[in-house]
Wavefront OBJ file of the C-alpha trace (Angstrom):
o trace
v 12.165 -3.963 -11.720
v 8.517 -4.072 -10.091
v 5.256 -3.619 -12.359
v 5.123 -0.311 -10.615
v 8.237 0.587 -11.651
v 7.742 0.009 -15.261
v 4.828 1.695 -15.224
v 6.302 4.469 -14.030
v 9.492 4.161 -16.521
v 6.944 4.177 -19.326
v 5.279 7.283 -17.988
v 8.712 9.382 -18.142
v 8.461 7.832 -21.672
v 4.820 9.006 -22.571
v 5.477 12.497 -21.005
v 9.086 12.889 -22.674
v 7.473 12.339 -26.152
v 4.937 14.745 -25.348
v 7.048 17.270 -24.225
v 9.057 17.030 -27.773
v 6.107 16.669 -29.533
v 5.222 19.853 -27.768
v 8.287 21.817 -28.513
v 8.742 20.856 -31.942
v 5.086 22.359 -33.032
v 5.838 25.435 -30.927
v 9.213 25.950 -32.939
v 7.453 25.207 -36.431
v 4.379 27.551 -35.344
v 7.069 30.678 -34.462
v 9.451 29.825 -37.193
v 5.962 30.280 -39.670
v 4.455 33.416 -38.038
v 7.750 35.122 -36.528
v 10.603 34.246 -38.758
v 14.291 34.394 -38.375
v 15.515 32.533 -34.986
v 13.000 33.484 -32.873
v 11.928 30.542 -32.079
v 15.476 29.762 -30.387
v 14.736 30.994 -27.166
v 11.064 29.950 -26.721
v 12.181 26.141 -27.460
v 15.576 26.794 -25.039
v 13.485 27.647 -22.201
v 10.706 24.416 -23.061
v 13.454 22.339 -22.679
v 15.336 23.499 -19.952
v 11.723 23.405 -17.723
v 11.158 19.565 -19.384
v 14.225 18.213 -18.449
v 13.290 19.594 -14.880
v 9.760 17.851 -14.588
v 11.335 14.766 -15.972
v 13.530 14.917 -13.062
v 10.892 15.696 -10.568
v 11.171 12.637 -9.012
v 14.744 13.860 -7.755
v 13.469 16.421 -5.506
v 9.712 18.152 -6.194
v 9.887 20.931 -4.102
v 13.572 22.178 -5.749
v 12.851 21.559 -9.685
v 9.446 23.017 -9.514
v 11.067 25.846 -7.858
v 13.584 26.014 -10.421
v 10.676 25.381 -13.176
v 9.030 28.794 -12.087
v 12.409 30.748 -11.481
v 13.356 30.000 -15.374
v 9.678 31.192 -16.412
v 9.814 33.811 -14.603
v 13.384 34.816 -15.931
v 12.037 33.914 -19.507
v 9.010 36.303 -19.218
v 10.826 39.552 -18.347
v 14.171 38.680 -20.821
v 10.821 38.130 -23.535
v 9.267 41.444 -22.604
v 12.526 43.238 -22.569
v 14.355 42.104 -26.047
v 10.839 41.849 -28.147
v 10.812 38.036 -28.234
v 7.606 35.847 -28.109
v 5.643 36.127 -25.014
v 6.371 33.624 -22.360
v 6.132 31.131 -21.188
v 4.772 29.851 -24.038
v 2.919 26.156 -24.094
v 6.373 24.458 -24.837
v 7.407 25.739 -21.189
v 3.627 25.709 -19.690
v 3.407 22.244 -19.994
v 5.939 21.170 -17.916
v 5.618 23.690 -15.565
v 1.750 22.440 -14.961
v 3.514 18.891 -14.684
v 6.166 20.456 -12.112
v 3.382 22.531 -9.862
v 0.964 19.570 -9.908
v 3.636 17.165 -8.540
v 4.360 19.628 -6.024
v 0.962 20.245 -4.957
v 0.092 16.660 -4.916
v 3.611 15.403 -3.033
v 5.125 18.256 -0.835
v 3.799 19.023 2.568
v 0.583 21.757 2.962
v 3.066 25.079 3.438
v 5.493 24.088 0.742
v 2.877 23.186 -1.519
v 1.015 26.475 -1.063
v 3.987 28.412 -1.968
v 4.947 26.458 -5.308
v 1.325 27.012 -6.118
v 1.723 30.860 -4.934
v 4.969 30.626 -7.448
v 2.727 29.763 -10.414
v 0.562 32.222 -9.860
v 2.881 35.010 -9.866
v 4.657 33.617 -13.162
v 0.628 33.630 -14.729
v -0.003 37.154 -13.263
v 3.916 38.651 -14.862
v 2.705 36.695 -18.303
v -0.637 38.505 -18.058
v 1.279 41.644 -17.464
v 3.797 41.469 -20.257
v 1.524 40.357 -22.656
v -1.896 40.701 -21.848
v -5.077 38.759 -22.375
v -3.955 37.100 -25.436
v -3.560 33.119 -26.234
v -0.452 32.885 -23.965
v -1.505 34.291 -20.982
v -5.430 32.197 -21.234
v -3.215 29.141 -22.102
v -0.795 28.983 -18.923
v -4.075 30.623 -16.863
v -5.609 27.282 -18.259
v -2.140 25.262 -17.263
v -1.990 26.403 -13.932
v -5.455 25.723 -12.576
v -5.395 21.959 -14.203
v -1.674 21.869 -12.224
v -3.535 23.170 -8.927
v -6.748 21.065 -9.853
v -5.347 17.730 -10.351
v -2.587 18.589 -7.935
v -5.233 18.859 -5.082
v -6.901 16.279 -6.511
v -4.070 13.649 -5.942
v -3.418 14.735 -2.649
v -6.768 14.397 -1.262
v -7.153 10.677 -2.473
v -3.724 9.662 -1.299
v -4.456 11.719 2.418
v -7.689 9.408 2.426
v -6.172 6.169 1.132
v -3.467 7.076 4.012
v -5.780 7.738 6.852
v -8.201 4.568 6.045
v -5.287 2.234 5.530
v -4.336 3.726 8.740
v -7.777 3.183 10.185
v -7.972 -0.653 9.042
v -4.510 -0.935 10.783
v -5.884 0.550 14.475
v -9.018 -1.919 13.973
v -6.301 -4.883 13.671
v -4.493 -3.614 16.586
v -8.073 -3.418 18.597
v -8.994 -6.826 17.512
v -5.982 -8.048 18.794
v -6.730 -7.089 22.194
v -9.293 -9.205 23.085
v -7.285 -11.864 21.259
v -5.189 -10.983 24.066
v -7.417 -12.117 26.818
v -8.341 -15.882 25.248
v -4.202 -16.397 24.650
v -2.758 -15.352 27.836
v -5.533 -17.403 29.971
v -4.720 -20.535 27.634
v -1.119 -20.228 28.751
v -1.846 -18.622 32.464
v -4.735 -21.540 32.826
v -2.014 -24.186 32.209
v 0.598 -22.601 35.025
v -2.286 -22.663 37.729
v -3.534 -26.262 36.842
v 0.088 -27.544 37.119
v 1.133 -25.176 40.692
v -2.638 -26.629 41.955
v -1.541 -30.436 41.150
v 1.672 -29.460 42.798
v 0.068 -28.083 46.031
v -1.940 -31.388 46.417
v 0.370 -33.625 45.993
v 3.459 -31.456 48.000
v 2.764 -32.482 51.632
v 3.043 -36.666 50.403
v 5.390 -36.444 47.746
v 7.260 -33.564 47.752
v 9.682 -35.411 44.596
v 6.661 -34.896 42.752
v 5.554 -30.802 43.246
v 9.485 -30.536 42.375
v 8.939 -32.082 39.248
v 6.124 -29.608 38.065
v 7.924 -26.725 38.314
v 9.881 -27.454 34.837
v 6.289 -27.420 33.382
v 5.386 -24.164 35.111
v 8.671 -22.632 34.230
v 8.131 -23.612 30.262
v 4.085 -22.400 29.995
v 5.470 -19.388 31.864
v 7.707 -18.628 28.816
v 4.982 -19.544 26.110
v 3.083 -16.873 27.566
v 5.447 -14.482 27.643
v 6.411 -14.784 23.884
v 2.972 -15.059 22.873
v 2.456 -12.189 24.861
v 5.226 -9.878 23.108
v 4.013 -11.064 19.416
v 0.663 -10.020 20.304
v 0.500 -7.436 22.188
v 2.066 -4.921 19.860
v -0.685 -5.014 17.627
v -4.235 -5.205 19.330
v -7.305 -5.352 18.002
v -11.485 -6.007 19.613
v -12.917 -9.234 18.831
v -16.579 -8.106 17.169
v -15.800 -10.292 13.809
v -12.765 -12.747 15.544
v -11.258 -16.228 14.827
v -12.420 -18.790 17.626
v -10.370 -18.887 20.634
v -9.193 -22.397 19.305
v -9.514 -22.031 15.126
v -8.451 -25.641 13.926
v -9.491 -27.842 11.093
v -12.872 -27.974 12.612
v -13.570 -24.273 12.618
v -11.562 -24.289 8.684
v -14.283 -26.682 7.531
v -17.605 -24.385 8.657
v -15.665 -21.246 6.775
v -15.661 -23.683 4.054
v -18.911 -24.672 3.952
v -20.183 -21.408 5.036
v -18.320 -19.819 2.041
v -19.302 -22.728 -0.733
v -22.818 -21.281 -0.240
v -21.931 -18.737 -3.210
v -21.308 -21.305 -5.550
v -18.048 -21.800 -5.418
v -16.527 -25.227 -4.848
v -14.037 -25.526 -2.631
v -11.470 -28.052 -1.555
v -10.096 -28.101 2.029
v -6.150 -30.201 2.704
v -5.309 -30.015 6.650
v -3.122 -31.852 8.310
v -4.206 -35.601 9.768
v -3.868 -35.161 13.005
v -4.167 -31.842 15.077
v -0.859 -30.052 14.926
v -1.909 -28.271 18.174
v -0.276 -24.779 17.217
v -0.519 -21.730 19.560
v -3.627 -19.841 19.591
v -2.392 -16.989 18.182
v -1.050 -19.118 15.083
v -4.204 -20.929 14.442
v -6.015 -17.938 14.833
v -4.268 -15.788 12.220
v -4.599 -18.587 9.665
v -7.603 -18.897 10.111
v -8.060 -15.477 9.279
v -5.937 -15.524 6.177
v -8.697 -18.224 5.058
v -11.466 -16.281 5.541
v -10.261 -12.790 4.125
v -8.982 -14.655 1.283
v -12.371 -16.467 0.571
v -14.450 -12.648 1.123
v -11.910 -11.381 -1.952
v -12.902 -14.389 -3.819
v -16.608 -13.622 -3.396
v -16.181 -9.890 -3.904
v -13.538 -9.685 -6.424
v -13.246 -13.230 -8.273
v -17.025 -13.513 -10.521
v -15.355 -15.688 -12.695
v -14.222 -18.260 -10.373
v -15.443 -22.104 -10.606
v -13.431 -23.098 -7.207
v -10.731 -22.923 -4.492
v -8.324 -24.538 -3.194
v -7.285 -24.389 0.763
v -4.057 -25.718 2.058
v -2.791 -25.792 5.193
v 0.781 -27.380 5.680
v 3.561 -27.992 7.919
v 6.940 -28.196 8.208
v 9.583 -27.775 10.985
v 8.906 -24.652 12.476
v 6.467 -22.869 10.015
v 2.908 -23.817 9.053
v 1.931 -22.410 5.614
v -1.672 -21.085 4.898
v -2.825 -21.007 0.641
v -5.620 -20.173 -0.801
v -5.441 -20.569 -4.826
v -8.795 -19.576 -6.988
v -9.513 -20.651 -10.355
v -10.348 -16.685 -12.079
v -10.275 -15.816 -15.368
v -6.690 -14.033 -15.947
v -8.738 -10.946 -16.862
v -9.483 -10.484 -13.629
v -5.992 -11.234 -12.067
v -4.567 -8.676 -14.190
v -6.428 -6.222 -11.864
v -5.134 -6.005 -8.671
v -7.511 -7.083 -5.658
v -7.315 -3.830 -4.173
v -9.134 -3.422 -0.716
v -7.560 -2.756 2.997
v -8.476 -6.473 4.006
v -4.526 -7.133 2.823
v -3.323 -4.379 4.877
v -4.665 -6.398 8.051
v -3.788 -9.853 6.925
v -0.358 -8.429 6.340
v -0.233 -6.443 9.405
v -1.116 -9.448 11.682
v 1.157 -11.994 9.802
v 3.972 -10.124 10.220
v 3.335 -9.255 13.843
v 3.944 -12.989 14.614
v 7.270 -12.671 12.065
v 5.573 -14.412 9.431
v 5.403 -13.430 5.641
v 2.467 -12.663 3.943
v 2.448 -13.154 0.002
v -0.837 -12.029 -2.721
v -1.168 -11.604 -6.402
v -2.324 -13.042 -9.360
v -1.179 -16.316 -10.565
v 0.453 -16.875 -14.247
v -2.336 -19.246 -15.394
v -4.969 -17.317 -13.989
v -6.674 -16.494 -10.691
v -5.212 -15.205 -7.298
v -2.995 -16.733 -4.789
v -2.578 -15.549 -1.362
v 0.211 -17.346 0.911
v 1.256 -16.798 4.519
v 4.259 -18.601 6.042
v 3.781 -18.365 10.245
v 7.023 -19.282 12.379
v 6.002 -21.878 15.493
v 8.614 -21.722 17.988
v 9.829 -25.253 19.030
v 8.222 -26.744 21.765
v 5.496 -24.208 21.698
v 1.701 -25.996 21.203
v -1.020 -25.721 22.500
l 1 2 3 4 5 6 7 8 9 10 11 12 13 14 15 16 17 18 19 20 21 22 23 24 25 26 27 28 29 30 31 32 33 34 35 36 37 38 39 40 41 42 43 44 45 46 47 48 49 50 51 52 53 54 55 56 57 58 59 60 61 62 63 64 65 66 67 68 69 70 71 72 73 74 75 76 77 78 79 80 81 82 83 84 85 86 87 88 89 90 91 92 93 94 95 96 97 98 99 100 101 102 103 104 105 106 107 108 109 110 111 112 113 114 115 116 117 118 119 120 121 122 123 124 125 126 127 128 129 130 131 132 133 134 135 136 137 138 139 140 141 142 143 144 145 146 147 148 149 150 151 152 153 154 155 156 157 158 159 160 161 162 163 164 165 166 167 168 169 170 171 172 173 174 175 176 177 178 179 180 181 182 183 184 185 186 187 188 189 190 191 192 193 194 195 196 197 198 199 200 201 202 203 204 205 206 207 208 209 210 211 212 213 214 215 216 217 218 219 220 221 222 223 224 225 226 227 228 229 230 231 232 233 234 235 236 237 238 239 240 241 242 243 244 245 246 247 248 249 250 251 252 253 254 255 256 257 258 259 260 261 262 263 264 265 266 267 268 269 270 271 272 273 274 275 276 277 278 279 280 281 282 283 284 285 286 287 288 289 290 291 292 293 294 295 296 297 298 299 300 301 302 303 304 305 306 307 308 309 310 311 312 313 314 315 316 317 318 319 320 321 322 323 324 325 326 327 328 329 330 331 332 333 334 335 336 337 338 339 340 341 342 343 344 345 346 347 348 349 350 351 352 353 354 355 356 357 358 359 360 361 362 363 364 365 366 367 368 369 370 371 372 373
């Protein structure tokens, strides 16, 4: 089970014992002022519409219906046998919980309606019983229900539409990414068919033997072509056209200028990986490092690791935070784009905070055999 998931297992908790806590004081209250049984029905129908918000989760736009079918119900059977007015705040609760989850979750048209369906049940409690504590109490209900309802949806439609935005702008900067990838590979081909056009009229045995070559830088291009070009993006903030340990070690020192220490491990020699490789870690670097800075006050350094292995290179950036901080997630769209670009290359893409203390982010990026720069 996920943090989210407990979380959310220990909010079915929370509202459970509320919901009792709620029903128990309503059956004590009516038990002191009405008498007899009465309170019977009034505590039936709070648990009936509890045990439908805590299944909400099932299917929102069906239990809040049923919520506001048994309130309704409840409401006329009250009026009719000269029971307490209802729905009374043993049943209102839930049904707020029910119409808020609806309003916040359910498309615009359904959530209208379940709204509508509150409405009416407040209007037939106003009806039966007039303006007394019931009716201001589920009038109160149902516009926190609509409020925070609304509310919810309007942060999660903007949360949607600017993680959506941040994932266009990756796209777009792919696209001129494009352009300095496919004339790497294209400018090898038309080096190797010139040498082969010089040398063709002396030694034919040798134009034969660059074709192999022109055949292979043919194919690099066309795979780096299909990783990239699903996701495009404009260069206005890009990686260089070559980002190796050169280009790593001015982030660095560019980025140290906070105050932060940090140490730099690259491989030796130049592993020559494809552009688009190098490129995307060396973004993963730098949007890790602009989190540090933005997110990380209590950091002393960082540690940057680039390694390789047989068909993978893995990019790590480890900072030294307080765990205060790591127990608050780095939130921020910059992971939606590392993400979205590491996995458009069919790599995986890793973040969070680390036991000890401070953040890790990790990104494993396949490199096809044979294929360097």
């Amino acid at each position: 089970m996920g943090v989210t998931d407990r979380w959310a297992a220990v909010a079915q908790v929370g509202l459970g014992l509320v919901f009792a806590a709620a029903i128990t004081f309503q059956a004590t209250a009516l038990a002191a002022s009405w008498g007899g049984t009465y309170w019977w029905f009034d505590c039936g129908v709070g648990v009936v519409v509890a045990l439908l918000a805590l299944a909400r989760r099932w299917h929102r736009g069906w239990t809040a219906t049923a919520g506001l079918v048994v309130a309704l119900v409840a409401v006329l059977v009250a009026d009719r046998a000269g029971l307490p007015h209802e729905p009374g705040p043993a049943a209102a609760l839930p049904l707020a919980v029910l119409v808020g989850s609806a309003v916040a979750a359910l498309p615009i048209v359904a959530a209208g309606a379940v709204a509508g369906g509150g409405l009416v049940v407040l209007v037939a409690t106003g009806w039966s019983a007039g303006l007394t504590a019931v009716t201001w109490w589920n009038l109160v209900a149902w516009l926190a229900a609509v409020g925070v309802g609304g509310a919810s949806r309007a942060i999660a439609a903007r949360r949607r539409a600017t993680t959506e935005r941040i994932r266009q702008d990756e796209r777009l900067d792919l696209a001129r990414e494009l352009h300095d990838v496919v004339a790497h590979h294209i400018t090898g081909i038309v080096v190797q068919a010139q040498a082969a056009q010089l040398v063709s009229e002396r030694r034919p045995e040798r134009a034969r033997q660059s074709l192999p070559g022109i055949e292979s830088a043919g194919a690099e291009a066309l795979a780096a072509m299909r990783r990239l070009v699903g996701l495009l993006r404009d260069d206005s903030d890009g990686a260089p056209a070559s980002a190796g340990p050169e280009q790593l070690a001015e982030l660095v020192a560019r980025f140290e200028r906070h105050g932060v220490a940090v140490t730099l491990r690259v491989p030796d020699d130049d592993p020559g990986w494809p552009p688009e490789v190098a490129g995307t870690g060396y973004r993963v670097v730098r949007e890790a490092l602009t989190n540090v800075a933005r997110h990380a006050t209590g950091a002393r350094s960082v540690a940057v690791t680039v390694a390789t292995a047989p068909g993978s290179v893995t990019v790590e950036v480890v900072d030294d935070g307080p765990p205060a901080r790591a127990r608050h997630p780095r939130r921020g769209y910059g992971l939606v784009g590392m993400r979205e670009r590491v996995e458009a290359l069919g790599g995986t893409l890793t973040a969070g905070p680390r036991p000890g203390g401070g953040w890790s982010v990790s990104a494993v990026l396949p490199v096809p055999a044979g294929e360097r720069r």
